[in-house]
N, C-alpha and C positions, 0 to 999 in steps of 0.2 A: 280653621275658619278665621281666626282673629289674626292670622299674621296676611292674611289675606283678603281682607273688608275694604271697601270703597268708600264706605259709607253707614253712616249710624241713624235710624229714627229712633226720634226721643218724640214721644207722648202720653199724654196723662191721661187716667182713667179715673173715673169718677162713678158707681154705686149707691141706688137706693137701699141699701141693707148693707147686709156685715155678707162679705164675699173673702175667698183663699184663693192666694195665686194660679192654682188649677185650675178656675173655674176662668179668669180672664186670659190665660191661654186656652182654652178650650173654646170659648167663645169665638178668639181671634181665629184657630183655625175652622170653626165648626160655621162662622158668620160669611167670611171670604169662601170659603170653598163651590168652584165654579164661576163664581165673578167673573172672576176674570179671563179665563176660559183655559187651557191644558197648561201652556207654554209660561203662565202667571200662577199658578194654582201652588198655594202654599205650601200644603204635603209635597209637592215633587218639586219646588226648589229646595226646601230643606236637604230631602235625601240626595240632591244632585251637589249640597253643598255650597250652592248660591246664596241661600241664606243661613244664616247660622242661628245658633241659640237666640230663646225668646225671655229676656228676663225680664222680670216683674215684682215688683216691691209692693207691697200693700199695707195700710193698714186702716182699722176701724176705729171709730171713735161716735159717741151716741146714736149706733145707727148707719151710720153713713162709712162707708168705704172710700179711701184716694189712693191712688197709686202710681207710677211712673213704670213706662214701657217702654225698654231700648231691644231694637232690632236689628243686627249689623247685617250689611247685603255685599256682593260681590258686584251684584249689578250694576246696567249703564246709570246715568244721570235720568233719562227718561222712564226706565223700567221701577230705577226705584222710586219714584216721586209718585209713579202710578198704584204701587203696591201702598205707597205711604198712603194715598188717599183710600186706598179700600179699607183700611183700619176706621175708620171717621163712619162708614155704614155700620157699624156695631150699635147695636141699641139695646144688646141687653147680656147682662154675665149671671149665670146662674140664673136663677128665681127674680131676680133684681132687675131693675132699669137701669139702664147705663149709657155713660156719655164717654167716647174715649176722641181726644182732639191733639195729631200732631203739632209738635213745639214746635222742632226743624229737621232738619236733614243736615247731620254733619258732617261734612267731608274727611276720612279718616287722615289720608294723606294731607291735607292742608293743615291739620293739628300739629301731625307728626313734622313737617314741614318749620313751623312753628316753632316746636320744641327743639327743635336743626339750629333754626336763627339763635334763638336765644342760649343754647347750649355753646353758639361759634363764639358768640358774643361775650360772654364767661369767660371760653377757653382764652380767646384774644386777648384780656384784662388779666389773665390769673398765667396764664398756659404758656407763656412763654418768657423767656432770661433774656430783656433786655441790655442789660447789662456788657457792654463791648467794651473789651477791656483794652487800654489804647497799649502803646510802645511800653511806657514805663511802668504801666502796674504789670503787664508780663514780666521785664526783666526784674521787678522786684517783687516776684510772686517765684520768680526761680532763683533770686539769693536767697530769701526764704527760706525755701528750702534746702539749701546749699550749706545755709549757716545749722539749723537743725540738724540736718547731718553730721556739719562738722562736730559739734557741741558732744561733748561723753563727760563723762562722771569719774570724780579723783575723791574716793571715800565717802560717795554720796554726795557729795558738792558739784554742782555744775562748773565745767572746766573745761578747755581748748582743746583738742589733742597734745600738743606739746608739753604740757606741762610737768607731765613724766619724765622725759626725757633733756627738758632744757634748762640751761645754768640758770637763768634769769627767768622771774616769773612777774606776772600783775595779777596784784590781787586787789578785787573791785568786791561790789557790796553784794549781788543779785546777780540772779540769770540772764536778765533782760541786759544787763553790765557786758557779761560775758559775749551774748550773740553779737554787741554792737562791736565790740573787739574784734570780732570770727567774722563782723561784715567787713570791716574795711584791713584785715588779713592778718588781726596779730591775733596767736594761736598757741598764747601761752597763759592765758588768763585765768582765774579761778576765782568763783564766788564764798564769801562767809557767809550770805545767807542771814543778813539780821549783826544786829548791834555783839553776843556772843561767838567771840570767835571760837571755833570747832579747833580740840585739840589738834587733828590730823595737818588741819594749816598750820597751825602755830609750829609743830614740829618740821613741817617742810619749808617755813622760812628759814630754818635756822641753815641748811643747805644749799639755800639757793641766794643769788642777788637777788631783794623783793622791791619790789617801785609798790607802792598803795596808791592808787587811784580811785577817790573816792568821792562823793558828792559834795556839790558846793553847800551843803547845808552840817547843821549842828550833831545831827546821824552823823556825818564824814568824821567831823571833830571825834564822837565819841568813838567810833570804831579804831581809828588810829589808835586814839588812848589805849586803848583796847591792846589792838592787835603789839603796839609795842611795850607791852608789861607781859604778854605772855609769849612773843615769838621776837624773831627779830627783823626790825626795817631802815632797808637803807638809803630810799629813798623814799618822795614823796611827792605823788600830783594833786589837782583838786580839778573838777568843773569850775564852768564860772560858777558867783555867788548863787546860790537860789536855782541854779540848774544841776541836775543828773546826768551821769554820765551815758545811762542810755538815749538822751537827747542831743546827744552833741550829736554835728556833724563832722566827715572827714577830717576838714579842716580844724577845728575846735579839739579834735582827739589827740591829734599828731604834735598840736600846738601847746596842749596840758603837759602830755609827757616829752617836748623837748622844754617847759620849764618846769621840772622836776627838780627839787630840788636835795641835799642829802639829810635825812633826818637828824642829824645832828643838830642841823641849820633851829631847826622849828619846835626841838626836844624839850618840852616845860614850860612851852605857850600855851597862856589860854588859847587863843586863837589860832590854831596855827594853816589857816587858811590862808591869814592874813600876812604870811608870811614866804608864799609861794608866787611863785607869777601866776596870777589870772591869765586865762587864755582870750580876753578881751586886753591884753596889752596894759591894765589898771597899775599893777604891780613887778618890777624888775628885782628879784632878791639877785645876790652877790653871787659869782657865780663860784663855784667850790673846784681850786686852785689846787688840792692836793689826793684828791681822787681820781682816777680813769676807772671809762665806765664802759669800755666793749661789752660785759656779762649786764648791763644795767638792760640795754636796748632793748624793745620790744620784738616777738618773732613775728617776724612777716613774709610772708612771698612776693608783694609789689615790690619790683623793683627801683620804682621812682620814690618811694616813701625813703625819708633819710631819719636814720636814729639823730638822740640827743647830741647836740657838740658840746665839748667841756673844752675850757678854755685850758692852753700851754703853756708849760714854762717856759721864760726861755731856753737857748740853745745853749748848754756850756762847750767853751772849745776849748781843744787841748796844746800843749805847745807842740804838737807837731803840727798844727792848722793853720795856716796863714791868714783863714779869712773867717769871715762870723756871719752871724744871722744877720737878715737884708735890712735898714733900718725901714722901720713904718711910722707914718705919721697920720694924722685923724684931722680929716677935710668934713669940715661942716658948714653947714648953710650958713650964713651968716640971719638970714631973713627966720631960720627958725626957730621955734619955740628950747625953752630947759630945757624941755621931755625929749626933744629930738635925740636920738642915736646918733652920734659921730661914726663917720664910714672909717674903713681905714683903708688907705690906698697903700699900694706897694711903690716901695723906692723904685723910680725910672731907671735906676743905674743895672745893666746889664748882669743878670747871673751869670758867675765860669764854671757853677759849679752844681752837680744834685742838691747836695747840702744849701750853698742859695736858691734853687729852685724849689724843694721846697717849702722853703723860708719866704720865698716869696710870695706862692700862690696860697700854701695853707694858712702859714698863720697870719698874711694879712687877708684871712677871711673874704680873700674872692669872686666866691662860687665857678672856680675853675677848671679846667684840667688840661695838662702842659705835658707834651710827647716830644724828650729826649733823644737824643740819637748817640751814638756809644761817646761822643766826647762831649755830655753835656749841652748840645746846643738844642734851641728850640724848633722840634721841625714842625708842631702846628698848635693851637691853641683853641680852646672854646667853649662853652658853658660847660661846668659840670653835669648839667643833665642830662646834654649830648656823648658823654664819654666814650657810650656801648656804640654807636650809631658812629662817630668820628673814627675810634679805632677799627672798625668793621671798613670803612672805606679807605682805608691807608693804603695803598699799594706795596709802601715798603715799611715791614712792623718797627715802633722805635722801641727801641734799650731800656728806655726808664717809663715807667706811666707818673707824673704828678699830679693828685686827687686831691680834689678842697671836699670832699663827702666819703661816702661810705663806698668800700669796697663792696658789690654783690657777687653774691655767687654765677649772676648770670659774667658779668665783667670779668670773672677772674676765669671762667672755663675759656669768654675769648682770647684773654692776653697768651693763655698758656695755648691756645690753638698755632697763634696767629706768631710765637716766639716772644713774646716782651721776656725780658730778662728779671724787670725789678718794677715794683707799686709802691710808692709811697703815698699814703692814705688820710688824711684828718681822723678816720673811726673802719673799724673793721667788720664786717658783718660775721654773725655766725655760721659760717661755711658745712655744707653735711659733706663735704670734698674737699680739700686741697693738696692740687699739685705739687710738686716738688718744685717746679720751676712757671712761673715766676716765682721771686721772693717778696713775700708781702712785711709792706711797714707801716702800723701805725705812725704819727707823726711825733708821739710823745717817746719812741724808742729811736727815735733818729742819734740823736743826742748819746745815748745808750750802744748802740749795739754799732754805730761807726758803719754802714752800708757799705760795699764796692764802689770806689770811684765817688766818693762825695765830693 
């Protein structure tokens, strides 16, 4: 009956004596009966179900009786309001005189109705995930997860995948160090974890080139101290001052570790932050004239990321050579400041030769790359960033590649697709392939190993 009611009478009863709930249902149906005539008659709505249970609450107090009487109906709006007033001819429960007077007629469904609204109203406020996640918090809700992935464990230290397996490692303070390395793709990192460096690291610097990249703060100082009394370090980055390395962006990461500088440089300074290049450009140390650093570079998969460049010697030439390195000279603003950087431009005078070529594009620092043809001449020319994208549209492949940046593995699968015969490079990437042909040169083995056709 209750999942079925239309309708509720609520009314109160009220008792000259001490009356039990049996005696004002009895009353109720013992008082209405025949009132109302077959079709109203209480006993046979009840058993047909129309109306349901008669409850009644009572109690006494000096004497007197009060109680409250709900009747739930099936009934129309008319039938029950008629039933409702036959309760009101009641004048007596039990032995006692009695008053019993409808409160209201409450609509079941209009309650229920009710408790709809205010439940929708809730749900609308609580119930649902605003939250529309635009362009970029998707893409970086999925490196996220990408970097997580990447990220595994070298003797319980958080570490890149590569670190196993590659020459060169970075070794930064914390996890949080490591993922920011795994987001912009170097995958050779590994965390100390805290000012105490872990024997495990200590013993794999001693095997590997280590770059330390560590925070611009007094932490960075002590951990270096650290890390170079019980392992060994060969180079060394910093954040800017007062920044962490997992706060840099891109740019600021790529910018620390190309001025890196060789721990030698900064070995039994207090400070030896203050001895590095900041990556706000504060500081320019000296650049270190008798190291090459192919094993230093970070691992990466972006292609466009360029490792550190270390400055060259010059070219020595032998008596069988007629000619030498290209002169260069440094064009500077006049209108600018000290601090300005002198460019260095390449002598206009024509290269005849690999060997001037390049002399001319690497070590005057270009940012170029210059496409030979088997006698030396220049068949096109164009940014270094463009290299993979210029050689790819060449119709006819040239003889030599000249590179002011870093050889990648993507570049070196096309020269060798496409026939190039020979790369000469500023810095060499760490290849998990190389072909037999092309032959690849750093620029610092030019000088060295004497190339075909210089």
């Amino acid at each position: 009956m209750e999942d079925t009611s239309k309708y509720l009478i609520h009314a109160d009863v009220t008792a000259d004596g001490v009356v039990e709930r049996s005696d004002v249902v009895g009353a109720i149906f013992g008082q209405t009966e025949g009132l109302l005539g077959d079709e109203l008659d209480l006993r046979d709505l009840r058993q047909s179900q129309k109306v349901g249970r008669i409850d009644v609450e009572i109690t006494s107090t000096k004497g007197q009786s009060h109680g409250h009487v709900t009747i739930a109906t099936s009934l129309d709006k008319v039938e029950t309001a008629t039933l409702a007033a036959s309760l009101e001819t009641i004048t007596r429960v039990g032995p006692c005189r009695a008053d019993l007077d409808v409160l209201e007629i409450e609509d079941v469904r209009a309650a229920k109705r009710k408790e709809v609204v205010e439940r929708a109203k809730e749900l609308l406020r609580t119930g649902f995930d605003d939250s529309v996640m635009s362009s970029e918090e998707i893409l970086a809700e999925v490196r996220e997860h990408v970097r997580v992935e990447d990220i595994t464990e070298y003797e319980g230290l958080p570490a890149g995948p590569r670190v196993t397996d590659s020459d060169a490692i970075i070794v930064v303070e914390g996890r949080s160090d490591v993922l920011t390395l795994l987001k912009y793709g170097i995958k050779n990192g590994i965390a100390v974890e805290g000012t105490n460096v872990p024997d495990s690291v200590a013993e794999l610097t001693r095997h590997r080139t280590v770059t330390a990249f560590l925070d611009g703060d007094r932490g960075g100082d002590l951990i270096l101290e650290e890390l170079s009394q019980v392992g060994d370090v060969d180079y060394v980055a910093f954040a800017p001052a007062g920044e962490s390395v997992e706060e840099l962006d891109h740019h600021q990461v790529f910018a620390a570790l190309r001025n890196k500088v060789p721990y030698d440089t900064v070995s039994g300074l207090n400070e030896p932050r203050e001895a590095v290049a900041a990556t706000d450009g504060s500081a320019t140390p000296a650049p270190d004239r008798s190291r090459s650093e192919p094993l230093g570079t970070p691992e990466i998969d972006d292609e466009s990321l360029e490792p550190t460049r270390e400055e060259s010697r010059p070219l020595p030439t032998t008596d069988s050579e007629s000619h030498s390195a290209a002169d260069t000279t440094a064009s500077v603003d006049p209108d600018a400041t000290d601090d300005a950087v002198a460019r260095v431009e390449p002598d206009p005078a024509e290269p005849t030769s690999v060997y001037d070529h390049a002399s001319a594009v690497i070590r005057a620092g270009t940012d170029r790359v210059r496409f030979l043809d088997a006698d030396a001449e220049t068949i096109d020319e164009t940014d270094a960033s463009d290299a993979y994208e210029a050689l790819e549209a060449m119709s006819e492949p040239p003889t030599t590649v000249v590179l002011d940046g870093i050889v990648s593995q993507r570049l070196l699968d096309l020269a060798a697709d496409v026939g190039v015969e020979r790369i000469i490079a500023r810095t060499l990437g760490q290849f998990t392939k190389r072909p037999t042909e092309p032959r690849v040169y750093a620029i610092t083995e030019v000088a060295e190993t004497a190339p075909d056709d210089r």
